[in-house]
C-alpha positions as CSV (number, residue, x, y, z in Angstrom):
1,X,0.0,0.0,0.0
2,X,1.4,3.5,-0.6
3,X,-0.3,6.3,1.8
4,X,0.3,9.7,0.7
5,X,-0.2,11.9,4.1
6,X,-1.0,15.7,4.9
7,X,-1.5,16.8,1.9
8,X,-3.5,20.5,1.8
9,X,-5.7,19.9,-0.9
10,X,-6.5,16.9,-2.8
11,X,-8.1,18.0,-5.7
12,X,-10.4,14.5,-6.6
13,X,-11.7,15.9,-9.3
14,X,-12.9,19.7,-11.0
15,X,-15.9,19.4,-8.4
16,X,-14.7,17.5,-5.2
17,X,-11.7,18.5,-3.1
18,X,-10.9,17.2,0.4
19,X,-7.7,17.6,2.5
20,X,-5.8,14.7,4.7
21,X,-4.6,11.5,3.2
22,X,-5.0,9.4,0.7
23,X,-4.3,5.3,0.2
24,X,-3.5,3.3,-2.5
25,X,-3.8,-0.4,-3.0
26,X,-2.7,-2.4,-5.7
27,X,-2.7,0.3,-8.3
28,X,-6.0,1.8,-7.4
29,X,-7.7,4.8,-5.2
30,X,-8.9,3.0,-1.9
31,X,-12.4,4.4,-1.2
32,X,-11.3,4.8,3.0
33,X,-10.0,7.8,3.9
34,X,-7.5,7.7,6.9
35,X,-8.7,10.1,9.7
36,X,-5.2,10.7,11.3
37,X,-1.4,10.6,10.3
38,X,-0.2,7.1,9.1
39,X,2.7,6.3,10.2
40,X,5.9,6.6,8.0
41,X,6.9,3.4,6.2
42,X,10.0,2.9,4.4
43,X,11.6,5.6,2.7
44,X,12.0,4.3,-0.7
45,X,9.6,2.7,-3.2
46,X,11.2,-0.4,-5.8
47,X,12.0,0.3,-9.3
48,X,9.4,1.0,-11.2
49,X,8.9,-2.7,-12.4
50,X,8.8,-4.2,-8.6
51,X,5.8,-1.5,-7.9
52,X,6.0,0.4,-3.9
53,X,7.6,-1.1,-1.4
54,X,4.8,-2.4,1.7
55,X,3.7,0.8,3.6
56,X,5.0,3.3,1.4
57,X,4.5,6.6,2.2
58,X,5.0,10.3,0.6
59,X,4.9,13.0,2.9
60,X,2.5,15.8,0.9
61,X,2.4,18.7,3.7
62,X,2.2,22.0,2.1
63,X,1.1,20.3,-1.3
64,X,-2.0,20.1,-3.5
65,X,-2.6,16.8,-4.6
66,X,-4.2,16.3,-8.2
67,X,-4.6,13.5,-10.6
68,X,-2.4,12.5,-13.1
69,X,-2.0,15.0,-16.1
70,X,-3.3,13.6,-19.4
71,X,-1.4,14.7,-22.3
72,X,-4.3,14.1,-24.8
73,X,-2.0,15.2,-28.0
74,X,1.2,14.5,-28.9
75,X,4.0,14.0,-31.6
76,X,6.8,12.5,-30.0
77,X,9.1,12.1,-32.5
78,X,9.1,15.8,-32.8
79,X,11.3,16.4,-29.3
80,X,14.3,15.9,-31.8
81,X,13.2,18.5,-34.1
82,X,12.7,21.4,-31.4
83,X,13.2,25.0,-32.1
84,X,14.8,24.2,-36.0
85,X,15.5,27.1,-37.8
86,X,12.6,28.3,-40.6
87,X,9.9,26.7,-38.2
88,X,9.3,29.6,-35.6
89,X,6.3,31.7,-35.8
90,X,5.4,30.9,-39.5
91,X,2.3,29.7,-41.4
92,X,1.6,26.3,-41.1
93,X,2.1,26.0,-45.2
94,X,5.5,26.9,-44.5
95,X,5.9,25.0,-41.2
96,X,5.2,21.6,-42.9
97,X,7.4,21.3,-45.4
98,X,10.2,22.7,-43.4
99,X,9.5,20.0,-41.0
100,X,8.8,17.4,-43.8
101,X,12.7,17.9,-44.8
102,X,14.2,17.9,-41.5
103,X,12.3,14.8,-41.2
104,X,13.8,13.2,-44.3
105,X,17.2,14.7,-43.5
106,X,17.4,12.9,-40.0
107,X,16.1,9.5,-41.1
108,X,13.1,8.4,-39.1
109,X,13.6,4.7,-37.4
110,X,13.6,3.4,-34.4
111,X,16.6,4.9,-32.8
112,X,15.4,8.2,-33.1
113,X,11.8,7.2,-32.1
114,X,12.8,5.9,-28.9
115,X,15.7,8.7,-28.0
116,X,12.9,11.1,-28.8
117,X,10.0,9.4,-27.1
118,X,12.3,8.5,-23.7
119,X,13.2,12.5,-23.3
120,X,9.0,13.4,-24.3
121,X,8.0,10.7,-22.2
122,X,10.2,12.1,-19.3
123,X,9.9,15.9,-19.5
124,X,5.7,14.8,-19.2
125,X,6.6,13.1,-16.0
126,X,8.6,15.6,-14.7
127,X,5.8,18.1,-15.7
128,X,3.3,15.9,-14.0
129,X,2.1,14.0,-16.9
130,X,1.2,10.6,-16.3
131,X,-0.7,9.8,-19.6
132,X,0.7,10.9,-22.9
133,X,-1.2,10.5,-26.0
134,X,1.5,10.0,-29.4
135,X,0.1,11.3,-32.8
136,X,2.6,9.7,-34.8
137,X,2.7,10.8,-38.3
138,X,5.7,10.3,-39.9
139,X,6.4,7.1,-41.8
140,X,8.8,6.9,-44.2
141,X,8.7,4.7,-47.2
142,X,9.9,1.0,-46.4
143,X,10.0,1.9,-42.7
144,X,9.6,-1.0,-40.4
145,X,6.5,0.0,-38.0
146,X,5.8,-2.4,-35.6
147,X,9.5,-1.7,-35.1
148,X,9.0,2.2,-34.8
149,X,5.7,1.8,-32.6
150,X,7.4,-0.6,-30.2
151,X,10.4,1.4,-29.6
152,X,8.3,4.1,-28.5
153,X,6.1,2.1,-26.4
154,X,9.5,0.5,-24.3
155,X,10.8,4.2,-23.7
156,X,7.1,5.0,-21.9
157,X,7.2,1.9,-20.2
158,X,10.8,2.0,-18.8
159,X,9.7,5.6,-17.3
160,X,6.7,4.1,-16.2
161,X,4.3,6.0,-17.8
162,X,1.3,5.4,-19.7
163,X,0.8,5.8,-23.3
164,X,-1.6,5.8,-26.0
165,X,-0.2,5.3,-29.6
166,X,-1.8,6.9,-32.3
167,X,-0.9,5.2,-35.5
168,X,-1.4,8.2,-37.4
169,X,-1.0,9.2,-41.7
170,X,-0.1,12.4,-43.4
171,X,-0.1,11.5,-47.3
172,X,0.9,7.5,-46.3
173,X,-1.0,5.0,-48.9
174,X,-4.0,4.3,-47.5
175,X,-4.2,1.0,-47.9
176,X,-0.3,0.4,-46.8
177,X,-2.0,2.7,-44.1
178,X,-4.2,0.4,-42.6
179,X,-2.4,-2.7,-43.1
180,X,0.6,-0.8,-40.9
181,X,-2.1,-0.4,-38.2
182,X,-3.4,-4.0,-38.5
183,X,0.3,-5.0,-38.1
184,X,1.2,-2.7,-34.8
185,X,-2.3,-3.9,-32.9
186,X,-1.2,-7.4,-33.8
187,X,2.1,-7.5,-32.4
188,X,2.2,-5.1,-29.4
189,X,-1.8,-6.1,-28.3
190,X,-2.0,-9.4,-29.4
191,X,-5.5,-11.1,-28.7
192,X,-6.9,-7.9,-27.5
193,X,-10.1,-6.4,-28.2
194,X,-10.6,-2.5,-27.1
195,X,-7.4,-1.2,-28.0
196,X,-5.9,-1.4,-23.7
197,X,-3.7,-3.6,-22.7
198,X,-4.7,-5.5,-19.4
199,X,-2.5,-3.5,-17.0
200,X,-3.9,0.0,-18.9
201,X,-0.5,1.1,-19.2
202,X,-0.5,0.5,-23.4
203,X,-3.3,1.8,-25.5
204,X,-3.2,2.2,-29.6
205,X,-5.8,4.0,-31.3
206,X,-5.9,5.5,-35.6
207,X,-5.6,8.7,-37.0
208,X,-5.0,10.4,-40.5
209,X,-3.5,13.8,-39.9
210,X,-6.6,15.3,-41.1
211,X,-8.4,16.1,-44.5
212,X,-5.9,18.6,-45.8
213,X,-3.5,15.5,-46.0
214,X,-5.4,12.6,-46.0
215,X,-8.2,11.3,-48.3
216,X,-11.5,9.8,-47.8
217,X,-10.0,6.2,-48.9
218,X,-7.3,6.8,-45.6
219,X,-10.2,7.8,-43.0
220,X,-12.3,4.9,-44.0
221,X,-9.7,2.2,-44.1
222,X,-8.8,3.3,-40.4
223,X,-12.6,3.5,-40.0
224,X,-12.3,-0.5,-40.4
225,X,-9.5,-1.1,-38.2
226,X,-10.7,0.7,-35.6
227,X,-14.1,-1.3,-35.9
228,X,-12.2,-4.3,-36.4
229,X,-10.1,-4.3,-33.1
230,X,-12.2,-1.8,-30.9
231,X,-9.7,1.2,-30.9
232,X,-10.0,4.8,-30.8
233,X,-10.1,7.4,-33.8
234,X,-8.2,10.5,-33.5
235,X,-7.7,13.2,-36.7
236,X,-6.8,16.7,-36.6
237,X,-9.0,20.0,-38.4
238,X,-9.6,23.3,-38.6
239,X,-5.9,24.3,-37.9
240,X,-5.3,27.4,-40.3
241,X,-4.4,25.1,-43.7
242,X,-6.9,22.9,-43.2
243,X,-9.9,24.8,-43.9
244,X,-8.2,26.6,-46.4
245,X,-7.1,23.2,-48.1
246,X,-10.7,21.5,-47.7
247,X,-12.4,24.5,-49.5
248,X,-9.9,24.6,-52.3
249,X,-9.8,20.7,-52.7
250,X,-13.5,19.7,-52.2
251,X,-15.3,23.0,-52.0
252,X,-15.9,21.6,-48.1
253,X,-15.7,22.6,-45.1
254,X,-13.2,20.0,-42.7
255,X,-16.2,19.3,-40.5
256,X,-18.7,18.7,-43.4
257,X,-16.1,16.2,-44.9
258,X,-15.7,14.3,-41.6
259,X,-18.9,14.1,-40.6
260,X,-19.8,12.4,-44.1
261,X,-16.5,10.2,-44.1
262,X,-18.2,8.8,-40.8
263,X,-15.6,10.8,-38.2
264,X,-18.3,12.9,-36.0
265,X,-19.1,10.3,-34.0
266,X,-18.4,9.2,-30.0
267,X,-14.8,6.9,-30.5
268,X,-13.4,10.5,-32.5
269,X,-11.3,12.9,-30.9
270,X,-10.4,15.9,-32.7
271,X,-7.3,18.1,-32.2
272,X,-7.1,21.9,-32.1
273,X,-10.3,23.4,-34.0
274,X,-9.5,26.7,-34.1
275,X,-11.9,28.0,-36.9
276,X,-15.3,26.6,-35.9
277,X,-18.3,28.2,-37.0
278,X,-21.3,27.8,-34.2
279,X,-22.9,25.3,-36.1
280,X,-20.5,23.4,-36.9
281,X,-19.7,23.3,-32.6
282,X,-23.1,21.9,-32.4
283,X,-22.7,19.4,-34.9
284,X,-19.2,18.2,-33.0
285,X,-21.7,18.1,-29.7
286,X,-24.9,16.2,-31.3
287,X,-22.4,13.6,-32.7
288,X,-20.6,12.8,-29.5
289,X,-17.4,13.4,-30.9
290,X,-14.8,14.6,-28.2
291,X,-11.9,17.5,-28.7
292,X,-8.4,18.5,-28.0
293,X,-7.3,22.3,-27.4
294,X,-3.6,22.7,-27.8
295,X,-2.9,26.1,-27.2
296,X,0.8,25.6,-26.5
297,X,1.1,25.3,-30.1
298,X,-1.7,27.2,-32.1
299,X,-1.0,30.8,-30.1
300,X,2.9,31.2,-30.6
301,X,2.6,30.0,-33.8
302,X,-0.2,32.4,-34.9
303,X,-2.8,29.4,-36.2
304,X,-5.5,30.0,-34.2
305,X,-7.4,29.8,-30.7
306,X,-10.0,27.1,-30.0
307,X,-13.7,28.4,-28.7
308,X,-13.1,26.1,-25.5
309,X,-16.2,27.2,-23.9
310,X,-18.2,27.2,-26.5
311,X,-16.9,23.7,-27.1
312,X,-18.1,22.4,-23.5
313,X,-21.2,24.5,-23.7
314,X,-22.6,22.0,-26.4
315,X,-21.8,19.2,-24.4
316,X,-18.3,18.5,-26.4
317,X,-16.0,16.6,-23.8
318,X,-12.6,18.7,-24.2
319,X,-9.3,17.6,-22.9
320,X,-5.8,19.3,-23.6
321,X,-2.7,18.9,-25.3
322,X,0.4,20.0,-25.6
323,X,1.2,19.0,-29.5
324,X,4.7,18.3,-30.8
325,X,7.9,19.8,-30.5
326,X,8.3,21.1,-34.4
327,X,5.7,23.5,-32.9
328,X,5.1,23.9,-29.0
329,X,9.1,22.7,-27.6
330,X,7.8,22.1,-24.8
331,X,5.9,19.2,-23.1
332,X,4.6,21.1,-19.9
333,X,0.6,20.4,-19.7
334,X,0.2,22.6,-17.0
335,X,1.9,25.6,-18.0
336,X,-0.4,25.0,-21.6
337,X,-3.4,24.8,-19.0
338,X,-2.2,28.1,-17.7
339,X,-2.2,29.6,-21.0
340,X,-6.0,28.0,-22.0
341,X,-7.1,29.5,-18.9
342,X,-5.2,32.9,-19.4
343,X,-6.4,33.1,-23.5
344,X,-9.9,31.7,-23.1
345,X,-11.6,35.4,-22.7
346,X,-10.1,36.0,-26.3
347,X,-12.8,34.0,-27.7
348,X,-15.2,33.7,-25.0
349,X,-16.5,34.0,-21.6
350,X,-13.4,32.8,-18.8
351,X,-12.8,29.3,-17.5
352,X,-11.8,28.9,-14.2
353,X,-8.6,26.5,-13.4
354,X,-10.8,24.4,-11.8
355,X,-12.6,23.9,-15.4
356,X,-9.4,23.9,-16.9
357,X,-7.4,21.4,-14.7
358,X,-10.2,19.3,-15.1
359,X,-9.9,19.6,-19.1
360,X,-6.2,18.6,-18.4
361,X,-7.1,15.7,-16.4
362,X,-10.9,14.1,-16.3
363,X,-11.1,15.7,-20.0
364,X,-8.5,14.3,-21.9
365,X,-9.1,11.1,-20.2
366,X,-12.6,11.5,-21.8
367,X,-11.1,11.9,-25.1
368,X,-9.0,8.4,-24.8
369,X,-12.0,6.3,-23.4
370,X,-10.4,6.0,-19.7
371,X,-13.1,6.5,-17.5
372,X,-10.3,5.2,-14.9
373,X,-7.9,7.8,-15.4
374,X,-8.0,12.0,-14.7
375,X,-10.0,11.5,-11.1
376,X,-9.1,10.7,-7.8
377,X,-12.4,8.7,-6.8
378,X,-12.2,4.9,-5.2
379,X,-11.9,2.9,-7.8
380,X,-9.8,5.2,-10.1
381,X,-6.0,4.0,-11.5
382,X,-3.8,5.8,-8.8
383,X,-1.9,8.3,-11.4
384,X,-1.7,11.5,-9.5
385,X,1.0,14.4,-8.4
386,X,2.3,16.0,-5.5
387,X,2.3,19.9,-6.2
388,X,4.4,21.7,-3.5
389,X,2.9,25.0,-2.9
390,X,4.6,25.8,0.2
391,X,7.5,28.2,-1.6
392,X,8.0,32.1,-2.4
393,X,5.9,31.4,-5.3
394,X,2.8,30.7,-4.1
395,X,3.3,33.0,-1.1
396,X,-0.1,35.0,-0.7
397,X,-2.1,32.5,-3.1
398,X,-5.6,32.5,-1.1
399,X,-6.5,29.6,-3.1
400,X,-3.9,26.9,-3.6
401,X,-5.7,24.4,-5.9
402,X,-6.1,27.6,-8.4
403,X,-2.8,28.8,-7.5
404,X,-1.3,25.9,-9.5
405,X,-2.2,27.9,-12.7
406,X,-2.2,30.9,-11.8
407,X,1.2,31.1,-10.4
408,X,4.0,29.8,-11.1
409,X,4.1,28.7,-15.4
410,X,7.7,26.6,-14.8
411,X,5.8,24.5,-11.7
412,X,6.8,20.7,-11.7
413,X,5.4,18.3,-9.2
414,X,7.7,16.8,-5.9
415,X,6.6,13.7,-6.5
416,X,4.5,12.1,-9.4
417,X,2.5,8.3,-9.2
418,X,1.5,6.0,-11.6
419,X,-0.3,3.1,-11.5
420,X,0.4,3.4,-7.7
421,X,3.7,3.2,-8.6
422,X,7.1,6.3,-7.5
423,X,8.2,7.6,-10.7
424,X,9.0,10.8,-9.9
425,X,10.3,11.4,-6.6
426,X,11.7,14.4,-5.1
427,X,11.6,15.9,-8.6
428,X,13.9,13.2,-9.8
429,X,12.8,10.6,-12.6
430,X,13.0,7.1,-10.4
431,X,13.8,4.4,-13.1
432,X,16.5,6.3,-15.1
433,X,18.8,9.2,-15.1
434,X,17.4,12.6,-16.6
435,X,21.3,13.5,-18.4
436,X,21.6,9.8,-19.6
437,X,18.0,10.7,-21.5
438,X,19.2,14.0,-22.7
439,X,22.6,12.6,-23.6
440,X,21.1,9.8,-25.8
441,X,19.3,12.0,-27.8
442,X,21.5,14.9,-28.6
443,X,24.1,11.9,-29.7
444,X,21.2,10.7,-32.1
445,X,20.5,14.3,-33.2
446,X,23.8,15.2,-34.0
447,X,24.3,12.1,-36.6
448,X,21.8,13.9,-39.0
């Protein structure tokens, strides 16, 4: 059992918050609360792969104590291809290629998909991110990708972390495509219908970059494998070029095209939306379909700002993300739940950082299926983070739950759980060294 003790606040979930302590057993929120101080257990959890040591216990005093951040989008791979020149601040016509050659330049395989994945997968923890969701799009010809998806999924699982990989398309055959994703589910979730692997910590899911890149033959061949095996669809639209590209190519709108290629529909997520009309928000609510803000990405590039509470005021689950590193550089879902917060008047009335944690916790869980995940109820998968607010920083912050977006954009958790398992402890990764990580990469970088 791991106990976490004295913790301030314990934000369960964007409507429920309690102080005191909180148990874990066997991976999952116990439904007791312990009246009084637990007594301290041994000071060290296992490696990640052993689990917590018997009577575990982090000492939260003067922290908040929220679930598990949910990373609903992004690119991975991109963490190698951060802050390249050409690709700052530009239109996304100009961004694409620019990244399209670096890609091609560097070689995509798996070497570089599990450097880049291991240093994205552990800046997330070390930002509080327990859950990462990868939009993986780039596949180059002949590329071996069972080879390329399992690299990424053994960096996520060596942090300990969970992950949801998105076997996505931009321009791929179709039909090359699909039998890819057919392939991936085969070998990495063998015998498994739903998409989750039995411990949750593995989770594939489908998704064509969106209509200015893929065609009606890619989002229906994906449409198949998804029904085939149970898994997710994600896509992306109305992100600057994609509107612009739909008109010009089909004389449609992106929304018009996915709702009649059979994408508006519960198991869809999209990403981003930042030119929606009204209607087209209600159409997104009556189907079901679920959505991904990204701010970190659209606003410093200049593509757009998503109508988040529009979004949520026709029912539209919305979770966050924090995109790639070709376009955000950074993988910090708080600080990009800061900025939704800070932005949303822009385009609407405010959300609160209650709504907003939420989106970056119960919301992109939503968006993934995982009823388990982004809560702190009994019953829930034990991913949470211990939030110190007890320095200079938050000195004065009369509420410390909104405090943790409010002040404070660089804020990283003391101690981060998941699965009721240490992996961030003290601020330190628990299963491998940070510089190792960072080394590993910038050697792989540097053979472009």
């Amino acid at each position: 059992m791991l106990t976490i003790t004295g913790a301030e606040s314990i934000f369960i979930d964007d409507t429920t918050e309690r102080g005191g302590d909180l148990r874990i057993v066997d991976g999952i929120v116990d439904g007791r609360i312990a009246d009084a101080p637990i007594g301290d257990g041994p000071s060290g959890a296992g490696p990640v792969g052993d689990g917590v040591a018997a009577g575990d216990t982090l000492d939260a005093t003067g922290c908040v104590v929220t679930p598990g951040l949910v990373n609903a989008h992004h690119h991975l791979m991109q963490t190698a291809f951060r802050t390249l020149p050409g690709t700052r601040g530009v239109p996304m016509a100009t961004w694409l290629p620019a990244m399209a050659t670096a890609y091609a330049a560097s070689g995509i395989d798996p070497d570089l998909c599990f450097a880049a994945a291991s240093a994205g997968v552990a800046e997330g923890l070390l930002c509080g991110v327990t859950t990462v969701a990868d939009h993986h799009l780039a596949w180059p010809e002949g590329a071996d990708s069972v080879a390329i998806a399992s690299a990424t999924a053994a960096a996520a699982r060596e942090l300990g972390a969970r992950l949801v990989f998105v076997r996505g398309s931009a321009r791929d055959d179709p039909a090359a495509a699909a039998t890819s994703a057919e392939e991936i589910v085969t070998a990495l979730l063998p015998g498994v219908h739903g998409g989750v692997s039995a411990d949750g910590m593995l989770q594939l899911a489908v998704g064509p970059a969106g209509v200015h890149s893929d065609t009606e033959e890619t989002f229906r061949l994906f449409g198949e494998v998804a029904a085939r095996f149970g898994l997710r669809r994600r896509t992306q639209a109305n992100e600057q070029v994609d509107v612009a590209i739909a008109l010009e190519r089909y004389g449609r709108r992106p929304i018009d095209l996915l709702e009649e290629w059979g994408w508006l529909a519960p198991d869809v997520t999209i990403a981003h939306l930042c030119e929606v009309t009204a209607g087209e928000i209600r159409r997104i609510g009556a189907a079901g379909a679920s959505a991904t803000h990204a701010p970190g990405c659209d606003l410093p590039m200049g593509w757009g700002i998503a109508p988040v509470a529009a979004l949520r005021a026709a029912s539209v689950a919305v979770g966050l993300g924090t995109s790639g590193g070709g376009s955000n550089d950074a993988g910090h879902l708080l600080a990009d739940a800061r900025l939704a917060m800070q932005v949303a008047p822009l385009v609407g009335p405010p959300l609160s950082a209650r709504e907003v944690l939420g989106m970056a916790t119960a919301g992109s869980a939503a968006g993934l299926g995982r009823s388990e995940l982004g809560h702190l109820r009994p019953g829930a998968a034990a991913d949470l983070c211990v939030w110190d607010v007890s320095g200079v920083a938050d000195a004065g912050v009369a509420d410390p739950v909104a405090g943790l977006l409010w002040a404070t954009p660089g804020r990283r958790p003391r101690h981060v759980v998941v699965a009721g398992r240490v992996v961030v402890r003290d601020g330190r990764l628990v299963a491998r060294d940070e510089r190792a990580i960072t080394a590993a990469l910038a050697g792989r970088v540097l053979r472009r």
